[in-house]
PLY file of the C-alpha trace (Angstrom):
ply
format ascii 1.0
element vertex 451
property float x
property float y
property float z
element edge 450
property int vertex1
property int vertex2
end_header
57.23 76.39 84.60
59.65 73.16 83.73
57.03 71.97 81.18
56.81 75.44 79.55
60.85 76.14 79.64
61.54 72.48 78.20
59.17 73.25 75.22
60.74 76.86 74.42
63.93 75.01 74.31
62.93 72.61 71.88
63.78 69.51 74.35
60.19 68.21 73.78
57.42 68.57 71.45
55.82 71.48 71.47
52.27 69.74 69.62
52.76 67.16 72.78
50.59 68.06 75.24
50.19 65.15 77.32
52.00 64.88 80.50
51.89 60.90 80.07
53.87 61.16 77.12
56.29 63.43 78.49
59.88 61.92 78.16
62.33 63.62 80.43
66.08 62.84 79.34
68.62 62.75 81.40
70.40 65.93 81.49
66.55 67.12 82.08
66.95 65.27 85.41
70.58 66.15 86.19
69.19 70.42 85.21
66.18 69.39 87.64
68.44 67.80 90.20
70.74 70.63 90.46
67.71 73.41 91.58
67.07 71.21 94.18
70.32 70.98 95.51
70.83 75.07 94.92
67.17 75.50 96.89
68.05 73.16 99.93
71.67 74.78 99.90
70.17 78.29 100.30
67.44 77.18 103.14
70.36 75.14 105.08
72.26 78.51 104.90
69.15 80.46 106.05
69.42 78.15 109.09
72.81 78.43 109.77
72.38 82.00 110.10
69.50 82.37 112.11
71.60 79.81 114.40
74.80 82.06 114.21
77.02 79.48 112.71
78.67 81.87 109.91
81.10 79.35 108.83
78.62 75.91 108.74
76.81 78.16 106.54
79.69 78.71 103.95
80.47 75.86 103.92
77.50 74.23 102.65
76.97 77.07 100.11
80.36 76.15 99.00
79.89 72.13 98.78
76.32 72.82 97.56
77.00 74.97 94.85
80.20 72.44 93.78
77.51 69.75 93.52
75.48 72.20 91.45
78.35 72.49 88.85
78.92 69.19 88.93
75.42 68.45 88.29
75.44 70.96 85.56
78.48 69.80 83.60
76.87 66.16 83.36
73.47 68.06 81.96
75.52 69.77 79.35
77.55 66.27 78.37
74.58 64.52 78.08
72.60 67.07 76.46
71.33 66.57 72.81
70.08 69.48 71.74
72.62 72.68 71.07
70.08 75.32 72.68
69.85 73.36 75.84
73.96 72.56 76.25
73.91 76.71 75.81
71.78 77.13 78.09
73.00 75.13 80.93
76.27 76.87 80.39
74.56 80.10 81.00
73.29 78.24 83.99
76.62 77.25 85.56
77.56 80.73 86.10
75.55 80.89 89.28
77.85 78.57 90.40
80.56 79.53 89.69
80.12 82.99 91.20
79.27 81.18 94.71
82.44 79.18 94.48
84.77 82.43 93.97
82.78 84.38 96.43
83.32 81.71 98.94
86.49 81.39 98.38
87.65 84.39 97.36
85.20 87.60 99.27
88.06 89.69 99.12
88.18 89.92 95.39
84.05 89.81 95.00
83.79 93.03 93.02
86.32 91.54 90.69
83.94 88.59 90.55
81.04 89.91 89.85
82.50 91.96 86.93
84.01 88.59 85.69
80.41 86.87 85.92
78.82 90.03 83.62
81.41 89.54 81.33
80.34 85.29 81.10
77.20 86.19 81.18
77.10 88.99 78.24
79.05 86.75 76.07
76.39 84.18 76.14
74.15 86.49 75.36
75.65 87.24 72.04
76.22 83.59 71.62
72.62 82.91 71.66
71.90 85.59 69.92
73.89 85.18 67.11
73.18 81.48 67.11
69.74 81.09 68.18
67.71 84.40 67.41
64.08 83.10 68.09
65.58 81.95 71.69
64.32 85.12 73.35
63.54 83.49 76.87
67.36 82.54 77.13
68.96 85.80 75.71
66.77 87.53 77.81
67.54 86.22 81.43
71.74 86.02 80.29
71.48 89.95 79.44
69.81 90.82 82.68
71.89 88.43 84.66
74.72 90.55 83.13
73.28 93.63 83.94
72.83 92.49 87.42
76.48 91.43 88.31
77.72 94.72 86.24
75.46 96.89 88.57
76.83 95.53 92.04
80.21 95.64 90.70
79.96 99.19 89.64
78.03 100.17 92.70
80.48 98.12 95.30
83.47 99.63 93.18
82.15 103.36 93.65
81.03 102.76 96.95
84.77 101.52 97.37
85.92 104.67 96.08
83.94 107.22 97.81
85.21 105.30 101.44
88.79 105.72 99.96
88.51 108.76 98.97
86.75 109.93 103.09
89.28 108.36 104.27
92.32 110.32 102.90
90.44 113.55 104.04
90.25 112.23 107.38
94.33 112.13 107.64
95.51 114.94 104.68
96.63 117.68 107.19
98.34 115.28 109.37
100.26 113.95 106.27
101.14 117.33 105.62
102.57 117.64 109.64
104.25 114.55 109.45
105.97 115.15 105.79
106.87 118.54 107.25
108.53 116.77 110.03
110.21 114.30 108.36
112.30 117.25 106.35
113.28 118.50 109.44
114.51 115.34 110.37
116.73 115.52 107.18
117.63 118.47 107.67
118.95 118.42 111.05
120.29 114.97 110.96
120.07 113.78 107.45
123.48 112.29 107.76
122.27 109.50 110.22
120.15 108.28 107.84
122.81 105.71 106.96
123.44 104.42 109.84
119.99 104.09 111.10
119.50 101.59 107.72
122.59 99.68 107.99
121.74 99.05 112.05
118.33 98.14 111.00
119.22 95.79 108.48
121.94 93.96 110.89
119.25 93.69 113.62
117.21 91.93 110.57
120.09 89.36 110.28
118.64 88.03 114.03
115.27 86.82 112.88
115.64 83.33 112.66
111.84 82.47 113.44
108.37 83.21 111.92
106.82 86.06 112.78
103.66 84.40 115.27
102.57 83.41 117.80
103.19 79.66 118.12
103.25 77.12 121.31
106.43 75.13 122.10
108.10 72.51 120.19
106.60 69.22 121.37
108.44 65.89 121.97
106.37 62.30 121.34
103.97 61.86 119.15
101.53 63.69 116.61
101.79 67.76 117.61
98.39 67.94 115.60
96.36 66.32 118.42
97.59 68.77 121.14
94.63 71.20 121.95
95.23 74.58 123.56
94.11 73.09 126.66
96.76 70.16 126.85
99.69 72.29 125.81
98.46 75.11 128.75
99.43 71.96 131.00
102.26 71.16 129.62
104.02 74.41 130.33
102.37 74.40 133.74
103.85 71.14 134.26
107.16 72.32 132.59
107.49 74.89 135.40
107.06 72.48 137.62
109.98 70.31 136.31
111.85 73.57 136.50
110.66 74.48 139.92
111.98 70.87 140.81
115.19 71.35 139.45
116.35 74.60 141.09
115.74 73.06 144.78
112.44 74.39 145.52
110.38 71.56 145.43
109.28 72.03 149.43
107.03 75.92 148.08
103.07 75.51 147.68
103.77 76.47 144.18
106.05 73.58 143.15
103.49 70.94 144.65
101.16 72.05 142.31
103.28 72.14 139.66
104.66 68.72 140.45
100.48 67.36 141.09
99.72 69.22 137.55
102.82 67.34 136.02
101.28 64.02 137.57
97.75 64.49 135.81
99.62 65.20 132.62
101.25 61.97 132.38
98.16 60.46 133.48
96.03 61.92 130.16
99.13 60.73 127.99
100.26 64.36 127.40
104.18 65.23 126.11
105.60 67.93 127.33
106.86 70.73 125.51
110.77 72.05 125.12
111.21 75.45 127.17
112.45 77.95 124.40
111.72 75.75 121.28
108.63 76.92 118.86
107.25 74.45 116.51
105.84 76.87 112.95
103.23 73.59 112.84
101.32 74.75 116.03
100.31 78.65 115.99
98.14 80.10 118.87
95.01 80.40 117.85
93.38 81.59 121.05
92.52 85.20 122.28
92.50 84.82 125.25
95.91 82.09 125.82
97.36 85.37 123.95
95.96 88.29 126.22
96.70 86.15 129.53
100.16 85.71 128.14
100.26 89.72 126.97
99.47 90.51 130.96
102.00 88.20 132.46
104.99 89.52 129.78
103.91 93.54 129.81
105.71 94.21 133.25
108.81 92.13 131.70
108.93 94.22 128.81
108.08 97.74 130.39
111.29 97.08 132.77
113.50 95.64 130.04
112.29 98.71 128.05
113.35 101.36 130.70
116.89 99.82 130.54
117.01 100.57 126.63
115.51 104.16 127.02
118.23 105.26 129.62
121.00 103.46 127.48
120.28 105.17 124.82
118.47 108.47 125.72
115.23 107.78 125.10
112.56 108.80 126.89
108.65 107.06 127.61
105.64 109.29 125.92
104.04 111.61 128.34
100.54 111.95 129.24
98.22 115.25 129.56
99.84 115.78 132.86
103.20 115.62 131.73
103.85 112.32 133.50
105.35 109.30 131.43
103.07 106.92 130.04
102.96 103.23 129.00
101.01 101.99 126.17
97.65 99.69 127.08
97.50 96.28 126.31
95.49 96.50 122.41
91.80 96.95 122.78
90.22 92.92 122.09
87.57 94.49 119.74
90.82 96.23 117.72
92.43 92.72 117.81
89.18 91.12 116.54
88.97 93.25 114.06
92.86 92.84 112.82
92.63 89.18 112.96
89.13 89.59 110.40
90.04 92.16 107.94
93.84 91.51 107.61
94.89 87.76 109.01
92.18 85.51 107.65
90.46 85.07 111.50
94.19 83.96 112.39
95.06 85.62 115.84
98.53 84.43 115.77
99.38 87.17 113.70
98.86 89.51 115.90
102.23 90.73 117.26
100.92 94.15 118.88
98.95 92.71 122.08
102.08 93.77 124.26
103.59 97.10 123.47
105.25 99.91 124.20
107.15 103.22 122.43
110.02 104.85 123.09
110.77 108.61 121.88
114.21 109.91 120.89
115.61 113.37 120.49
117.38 112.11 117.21
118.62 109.24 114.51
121.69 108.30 116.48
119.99 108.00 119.71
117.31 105.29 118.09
120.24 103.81 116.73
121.91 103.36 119.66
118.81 101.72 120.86
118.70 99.42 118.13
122.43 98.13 119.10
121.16 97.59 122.96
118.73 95.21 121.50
120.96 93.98 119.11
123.25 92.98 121.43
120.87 91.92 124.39
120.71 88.41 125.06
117.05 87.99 126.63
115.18 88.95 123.31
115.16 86.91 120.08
113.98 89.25 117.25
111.34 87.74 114.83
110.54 90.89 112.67
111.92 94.54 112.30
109.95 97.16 109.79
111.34 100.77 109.22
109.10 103.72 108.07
111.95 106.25 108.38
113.20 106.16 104.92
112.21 108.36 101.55
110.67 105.65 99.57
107.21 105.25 102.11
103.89 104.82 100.88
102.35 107.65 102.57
99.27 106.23 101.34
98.83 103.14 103.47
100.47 104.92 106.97
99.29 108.40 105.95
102.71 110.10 106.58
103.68 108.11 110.11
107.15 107.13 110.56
108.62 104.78 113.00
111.17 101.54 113.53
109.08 98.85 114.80
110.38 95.63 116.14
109.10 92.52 117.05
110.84 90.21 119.27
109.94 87.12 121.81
111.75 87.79 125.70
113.27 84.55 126.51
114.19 84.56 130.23
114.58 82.47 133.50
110.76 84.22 134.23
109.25 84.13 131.06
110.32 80.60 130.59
108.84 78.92 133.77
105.74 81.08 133.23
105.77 79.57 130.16
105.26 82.58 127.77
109.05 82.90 126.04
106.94 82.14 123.06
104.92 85.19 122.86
106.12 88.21 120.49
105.29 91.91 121.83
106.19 94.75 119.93
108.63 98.28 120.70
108.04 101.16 118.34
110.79 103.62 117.97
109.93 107.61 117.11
111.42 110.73 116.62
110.05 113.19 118.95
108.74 115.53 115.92
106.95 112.32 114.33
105.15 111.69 118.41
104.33 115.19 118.94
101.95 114.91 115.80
100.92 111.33 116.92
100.33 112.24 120.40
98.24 115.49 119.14
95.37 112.98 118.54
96.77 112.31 114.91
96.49 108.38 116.22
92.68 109.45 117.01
92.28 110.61 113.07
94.12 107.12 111.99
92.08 105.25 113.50
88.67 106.99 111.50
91.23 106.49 108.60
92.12 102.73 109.10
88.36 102.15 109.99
87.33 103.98 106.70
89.83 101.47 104.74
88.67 98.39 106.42
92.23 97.42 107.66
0 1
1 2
2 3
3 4
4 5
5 6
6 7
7 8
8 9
9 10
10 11
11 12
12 13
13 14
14 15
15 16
16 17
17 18
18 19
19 20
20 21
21 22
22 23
23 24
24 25
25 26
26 27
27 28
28 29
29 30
30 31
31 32
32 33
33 34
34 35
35 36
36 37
37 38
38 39
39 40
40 41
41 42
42 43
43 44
44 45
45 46
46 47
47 48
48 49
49 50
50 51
51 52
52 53
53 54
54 55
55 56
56 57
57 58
58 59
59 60
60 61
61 62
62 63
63 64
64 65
65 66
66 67
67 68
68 69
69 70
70 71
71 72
72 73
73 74
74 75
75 76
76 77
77 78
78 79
79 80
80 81
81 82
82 83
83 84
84 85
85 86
86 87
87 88
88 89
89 90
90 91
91 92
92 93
93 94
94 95
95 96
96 97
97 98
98 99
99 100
100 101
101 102
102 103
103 104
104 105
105 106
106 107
107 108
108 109
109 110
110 111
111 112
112 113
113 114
114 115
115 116
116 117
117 118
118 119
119 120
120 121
121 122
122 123
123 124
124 125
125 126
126 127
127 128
128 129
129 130
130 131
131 132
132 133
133 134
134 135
135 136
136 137
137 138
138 139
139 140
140 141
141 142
142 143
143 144
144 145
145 146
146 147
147 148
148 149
149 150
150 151
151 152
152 153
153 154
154 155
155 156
156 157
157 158
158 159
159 160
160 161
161 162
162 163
163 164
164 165
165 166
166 167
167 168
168 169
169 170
170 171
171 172
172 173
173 174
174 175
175 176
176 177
177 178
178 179
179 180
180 181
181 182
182 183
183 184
184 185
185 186
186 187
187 188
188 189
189 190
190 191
191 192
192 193
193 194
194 195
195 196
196 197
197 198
198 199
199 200
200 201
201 202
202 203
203 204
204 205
205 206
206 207
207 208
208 209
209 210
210 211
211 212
212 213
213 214
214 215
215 216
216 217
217 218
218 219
219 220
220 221
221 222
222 223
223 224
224 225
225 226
226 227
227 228
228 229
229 230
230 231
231 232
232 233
233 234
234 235
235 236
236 237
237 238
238 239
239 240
240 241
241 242
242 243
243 244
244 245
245 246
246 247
247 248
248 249
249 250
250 251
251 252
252 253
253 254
254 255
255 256
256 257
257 258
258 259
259 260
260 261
261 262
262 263
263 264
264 265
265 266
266 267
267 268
268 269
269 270
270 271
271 272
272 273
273 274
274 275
275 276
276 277
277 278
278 279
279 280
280 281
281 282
282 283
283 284
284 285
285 286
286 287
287 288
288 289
289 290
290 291
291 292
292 293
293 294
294 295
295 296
296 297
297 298
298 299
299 300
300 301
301 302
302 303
303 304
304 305
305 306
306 307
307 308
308 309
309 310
310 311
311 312
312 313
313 314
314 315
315 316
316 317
317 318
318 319
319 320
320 321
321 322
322 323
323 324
324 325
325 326
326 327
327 328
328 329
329 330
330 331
331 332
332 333
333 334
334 335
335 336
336 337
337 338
338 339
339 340
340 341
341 342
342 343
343 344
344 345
345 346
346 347
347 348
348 349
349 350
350 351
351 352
352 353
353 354
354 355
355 356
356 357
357 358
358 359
359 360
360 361
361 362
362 363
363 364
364 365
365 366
366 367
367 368
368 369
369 370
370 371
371 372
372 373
373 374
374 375
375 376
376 377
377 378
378 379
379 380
380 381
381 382
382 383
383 384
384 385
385 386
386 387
387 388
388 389
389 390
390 391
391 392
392 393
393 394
394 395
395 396
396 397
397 398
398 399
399 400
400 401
401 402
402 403
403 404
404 405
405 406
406 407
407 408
408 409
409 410
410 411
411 412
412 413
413 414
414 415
415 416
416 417
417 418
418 419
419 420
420 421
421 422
422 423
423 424
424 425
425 426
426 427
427 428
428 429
429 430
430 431
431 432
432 433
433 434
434 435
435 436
436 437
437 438
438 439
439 440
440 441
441 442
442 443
443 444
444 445
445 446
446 447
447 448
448 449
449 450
């Protein structure tokens, strides 16, 4: 097949028929070079995914089809003949294309409508230059055709799921717009004051919204595993234990034997209320164990705002008063895939609750408790009770949701002050839609999204 392609391109002499005599230049060898690199790149990747390793295998289809390129370009600048340079830059599309979809999967039907576009415009290249060149003008129109189909197709396909999805949720949109005018209407002069107590509440978010592990003191932060800094807030409490005269409890000694074996591996220990943007948590489970620990902290604190204020917990089937569930892990899973790059500390919803108001001032009054409670460092505040929502994205749901970290005597020697859970405020019109399993239909519609 090399022999025959290397005479329809004019590379060798077509009247030479002798293999002996067959000169192979260098870009030849480079071209040649470069298949084999693309065919063991795609049976290494076979392997890594009949071994499970997802990520091994990206990465060498990324590095293999860089050396692929590379490969290519030195064919083309070494290249002689015009109809072979053409044709190996018709050949460094395939490249290409793996390099952006690597790189770039969220924006692959974009891609692939980029790649038909290269690969149509070669076409009339060599056809306008090089009309007895069939073999070449042939494979760059159907290479075109190719990445033009699965763009169309993965753009209607696209479409259709959009298009389900907004079914799913377009009488509860309806409810909740319907609801939100008789918000207005009953208390559209609150409206105000709601935004201007939202937006001073906003003026207390003085870290980044994750989860990160405390500020270390020594040396280099970016050799501290998950493991090593789980000791050093053990042995932290410990230190703390020490220092408030109850050294003599069961609990302190093996605080104080924990502190012990982390000077012994050479571990620094990390400042109690102190978070270091350098070191996120990357671990589920360091961020579900803390989530359990903090959830009875927060559903007390909670209670406090909710009678301050007049507020009141959700009630259950029975009438009874509810508390929200720790989020599913498959949910968070799929949150930390589709929306945070496989980066869990994002995830600020783990630990949760809502609260449910009779009106505007009441939330507002609940939004100057925490404003002016000292246990709770806010890190992020989003309102959805304003005019100018895309009812698109949240399909007509309204709330005031605030994240925040609980910094305490008790969250501080268990060593979770660091972790940020999440209160959601509503109107009681907006939760007696939500609670009539419109969060049910939200879900089909989030799932149908791929958020």
């Amino acid at each position: 097949w090399h022999y025959r392609g290397l005479q329809s391109l004019g590379i060798i002499n077509s009247s030479d028929q002798s293999r002996r005599s067959l000169r192979m230049p260098r870009a030849v060898v480079l071209w040649m070079m470069s298949t084999f690199v693309q065919s063991v790149q795609f049976f290494l990747m076979s392997v890594c995914v009949l071994l499970s390793s997802a990520k091994l295998g990206i990465r060498i289809f990324l590095y293999g089809s860089s050396l692929t390129l590379v490969f290519i370009i030195f064919a083309i600048m070494f290249g002689d003949d015009p109809t072979h340079q053409f044709t190996l830059l018709l050949l460094s599309g395939d490249p290409i294309l793996m390099i952006m979809t690597c790189l770039y999967e969220r924006h692959l039907v974009q891609v692939l409508g980029v790649h038909s576009c290269f690969a149509w415009f070669n076409f009339f290249v060599f056809d306008y230059i090089f009309v007895d060149e069939c073999v070449a003008t042939s494979f760059a129109f159907s290479n075109g055709i190719i990445s033009a189909m699965c763009s169309c197709g993965f753009s209607a396909l696209r479409w259709v799921a959009v298009r389900r999805a907004q079914k799913l949720v377009s009488e509860d949109r309806v409810r909740y717009q319907a609801a939100w005018e008789k918000v207005l209407g009953d208390q559209d002069a609150e409206l105000p004051r709601l935004k201007s107590a939202v937006q001073s509440l906003s003026l207390k978010v003085s870290t980044p919204a994750r989860h990160l592990h405390r500020r270390m003191a020594g040396s280099d932060i970016k050799n501290a595993s998950s493991f090593e800094v789980l000791l050093l807030s053990i042995s932290e409490m410990g230190e703390t234990s020490k220092s408030e005269n109850r050294g003599k409890t069961s609990v302190s000694k093996i605080m104080a034997h924990l502190s012990g074996l982390s000077q012994k591996l050479n571990l620094t220990l990390g400042s109690p209320n102190q978070v270091d943007d350098r070191l996120p948590i990357q671990n589920l489970d360091q961020l579900y164990s803390q989530a359990t620990l903090l959830c009875p902290i927060l559903h007390s604190m909670a209670t406090g705002w909710a009678e301050q204020s007049g507020g009141t917990l959700p009630l259950g089937k029975q009438g009874e008063s509810t508390w929200t569930n720790l989020k599913r892990p498959d949910r968070a899973i799929q949150k930390a895939l589709r929306t945070y790059a496989e980066d869990p500390s994002y995830i600020l919803d783990i630990c949760r609750c809502s609260l449910i108001f009779p009106g505007i001032s009441s939330m507002v009054k609940c939004i100057n408790c925490l404003k002016t409670d000292d246990r709770i460092v806010v890190v992020r505040i989003k309102s959805r009770m304003t005019d100018d929502l895309e009812a698109e994205r949240s399909a007509g749901y309204r709330d005031v949701c605030i994240n925040f970290r609980v910094v305490t005597k008790q969250t501080v020697l268990l060593g979770i002050e660091n972790h940020v859970v999440e209160i959601q405020l509503l109107h009681r019109y907006i939760a007696a839609i939500k609670q009539d399993d419109g969060h049910k239909r939200y879900v089909l519609f989030r799932n149908s999204r791929c958020e």
